[in-house]
CHARMM internal coordinates of N, CA and C (Angstrom, degrees):
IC EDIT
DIST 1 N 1 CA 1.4613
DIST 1 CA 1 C 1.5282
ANGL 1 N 1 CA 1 C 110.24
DIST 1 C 2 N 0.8551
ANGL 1 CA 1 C 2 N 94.78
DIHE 1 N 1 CA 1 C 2 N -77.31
DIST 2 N 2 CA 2.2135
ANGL 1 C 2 N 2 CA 102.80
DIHE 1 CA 1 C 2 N 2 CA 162.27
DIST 2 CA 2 C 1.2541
ANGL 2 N 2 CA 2 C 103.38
DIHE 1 C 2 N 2 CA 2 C -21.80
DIST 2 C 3 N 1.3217
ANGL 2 CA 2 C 3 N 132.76
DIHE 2 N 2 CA 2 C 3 N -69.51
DIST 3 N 3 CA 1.2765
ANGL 2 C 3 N 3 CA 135.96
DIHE 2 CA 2 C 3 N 3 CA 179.24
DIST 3 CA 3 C 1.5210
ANGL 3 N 3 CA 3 C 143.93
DIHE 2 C 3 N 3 CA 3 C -40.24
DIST 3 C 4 N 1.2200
ANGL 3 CA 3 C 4 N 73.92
DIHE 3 N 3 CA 3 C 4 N -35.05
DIST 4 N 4 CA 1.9758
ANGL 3 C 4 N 4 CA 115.81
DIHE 3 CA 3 C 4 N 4 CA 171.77
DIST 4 CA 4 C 1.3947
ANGL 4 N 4 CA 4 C 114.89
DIHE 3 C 4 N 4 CA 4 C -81.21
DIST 4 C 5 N 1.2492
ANGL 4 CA 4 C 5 N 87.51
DIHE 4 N 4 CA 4 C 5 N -39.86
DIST 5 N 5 CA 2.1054
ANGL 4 C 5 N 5 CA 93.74
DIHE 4 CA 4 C 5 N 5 CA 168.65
DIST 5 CA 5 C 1.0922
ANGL 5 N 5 CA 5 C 118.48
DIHE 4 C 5 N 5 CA 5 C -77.29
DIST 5 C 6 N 1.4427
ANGL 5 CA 5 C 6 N 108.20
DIHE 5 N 5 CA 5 C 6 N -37.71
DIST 6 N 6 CA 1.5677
ANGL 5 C 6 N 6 CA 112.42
DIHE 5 CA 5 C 6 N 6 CA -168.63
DIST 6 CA 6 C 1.9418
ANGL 6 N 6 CA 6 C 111.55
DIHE 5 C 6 N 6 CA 6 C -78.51
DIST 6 C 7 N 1.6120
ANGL 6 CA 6 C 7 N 101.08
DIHE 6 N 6 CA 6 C 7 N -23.17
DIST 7 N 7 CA 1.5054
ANGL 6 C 7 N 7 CA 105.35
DIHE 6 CA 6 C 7 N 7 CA -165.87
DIST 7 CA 7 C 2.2422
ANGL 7 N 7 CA 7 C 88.41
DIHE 6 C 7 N 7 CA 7 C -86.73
DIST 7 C 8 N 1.3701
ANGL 7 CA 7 C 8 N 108.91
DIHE 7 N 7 CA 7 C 8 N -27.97
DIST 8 N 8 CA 1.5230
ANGL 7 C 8 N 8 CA 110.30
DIHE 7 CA 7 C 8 N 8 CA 175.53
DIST 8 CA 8 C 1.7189
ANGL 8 N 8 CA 8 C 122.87
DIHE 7 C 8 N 8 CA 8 C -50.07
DIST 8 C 9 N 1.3474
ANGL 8 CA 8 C 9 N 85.41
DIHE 8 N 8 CA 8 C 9 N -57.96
DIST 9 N 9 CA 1.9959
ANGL 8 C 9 N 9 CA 104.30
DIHE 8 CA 8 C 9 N 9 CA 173.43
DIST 9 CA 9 C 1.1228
ANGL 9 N 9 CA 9 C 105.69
DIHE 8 C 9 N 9 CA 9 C -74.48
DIST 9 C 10 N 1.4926
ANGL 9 CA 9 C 10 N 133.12
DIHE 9 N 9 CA 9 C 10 N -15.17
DIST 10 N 10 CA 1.3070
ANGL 9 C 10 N 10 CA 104.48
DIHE 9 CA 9 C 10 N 10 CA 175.82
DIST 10 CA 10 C 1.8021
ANGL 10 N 10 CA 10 C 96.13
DIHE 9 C 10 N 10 CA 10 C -84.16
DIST 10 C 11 N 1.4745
ANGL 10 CA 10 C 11 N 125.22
DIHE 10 N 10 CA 10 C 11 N -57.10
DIST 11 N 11 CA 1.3452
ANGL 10 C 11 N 11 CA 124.14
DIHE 10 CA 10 C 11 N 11 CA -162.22
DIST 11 CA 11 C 1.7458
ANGL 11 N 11 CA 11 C 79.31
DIHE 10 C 11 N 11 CA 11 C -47.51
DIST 11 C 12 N 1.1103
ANGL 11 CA 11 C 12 N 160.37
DIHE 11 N 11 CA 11 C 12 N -117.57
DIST 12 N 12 CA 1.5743
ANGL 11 C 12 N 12 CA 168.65
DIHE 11 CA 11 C 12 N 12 CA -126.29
DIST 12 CA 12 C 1.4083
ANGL 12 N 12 CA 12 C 95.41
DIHE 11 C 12 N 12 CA 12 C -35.56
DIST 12 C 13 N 1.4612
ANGL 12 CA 12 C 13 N 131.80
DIHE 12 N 12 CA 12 C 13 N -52.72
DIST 13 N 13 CA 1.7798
ANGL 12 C 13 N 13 CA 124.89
DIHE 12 CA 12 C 13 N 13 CA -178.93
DIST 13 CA 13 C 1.4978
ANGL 13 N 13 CA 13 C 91.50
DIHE 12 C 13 N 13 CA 13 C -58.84
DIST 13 C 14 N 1.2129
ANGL 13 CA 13 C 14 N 139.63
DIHE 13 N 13 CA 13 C 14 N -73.25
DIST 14 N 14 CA 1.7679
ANGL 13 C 14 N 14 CA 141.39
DIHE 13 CA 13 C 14 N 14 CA 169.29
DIST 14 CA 14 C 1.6092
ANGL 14 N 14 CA 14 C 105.24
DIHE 13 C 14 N 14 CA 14 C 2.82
DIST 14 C 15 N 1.2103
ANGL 14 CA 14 C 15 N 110.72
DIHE 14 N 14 CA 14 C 15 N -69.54
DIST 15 N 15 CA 1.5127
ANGL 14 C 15 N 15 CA 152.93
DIHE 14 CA 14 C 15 N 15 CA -148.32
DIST 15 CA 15 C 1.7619
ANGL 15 N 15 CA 15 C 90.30
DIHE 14 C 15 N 15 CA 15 C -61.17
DIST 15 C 16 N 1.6813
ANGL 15 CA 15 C 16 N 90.43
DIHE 15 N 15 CA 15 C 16 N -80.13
DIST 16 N 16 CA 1.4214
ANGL 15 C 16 N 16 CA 101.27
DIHE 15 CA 15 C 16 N 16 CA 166.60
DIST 16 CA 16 C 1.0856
ANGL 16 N 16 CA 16 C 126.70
DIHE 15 C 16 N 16 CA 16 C -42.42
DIST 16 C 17 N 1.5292
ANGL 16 CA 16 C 17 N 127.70
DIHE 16 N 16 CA 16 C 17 N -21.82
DIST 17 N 17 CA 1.5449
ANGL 16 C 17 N 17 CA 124.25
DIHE 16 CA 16 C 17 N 17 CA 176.52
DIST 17 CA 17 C 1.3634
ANGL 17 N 17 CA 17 C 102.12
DIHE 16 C 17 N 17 CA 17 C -57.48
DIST 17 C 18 N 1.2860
ANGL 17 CA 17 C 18 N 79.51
DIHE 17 N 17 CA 17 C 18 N -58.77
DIST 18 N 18 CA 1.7954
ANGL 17 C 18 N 18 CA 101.14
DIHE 17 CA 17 C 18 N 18 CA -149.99
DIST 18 CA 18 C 1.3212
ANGL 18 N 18 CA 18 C 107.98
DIHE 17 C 18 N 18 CA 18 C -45.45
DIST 18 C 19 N 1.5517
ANGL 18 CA 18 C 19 N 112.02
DIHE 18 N 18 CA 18 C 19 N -57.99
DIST 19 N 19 CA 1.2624
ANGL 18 C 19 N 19 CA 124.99
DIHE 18 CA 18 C 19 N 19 CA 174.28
DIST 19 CA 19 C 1.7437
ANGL 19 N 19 CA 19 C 118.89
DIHE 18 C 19 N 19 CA 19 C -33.63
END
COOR INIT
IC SEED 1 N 1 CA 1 C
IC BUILD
């Protein structure tokens, strides 16, 4: 679960770059 969160917020900080 942790893992899943942690691999989520990272693709979304990505996201936020991009954006």
């Amino acid at each position: 679960m942790l893992n899943t969160k942690g691999k989520l917020y990272e693709n979304y900080l990505k996201t936020a770059c991009f954006l």
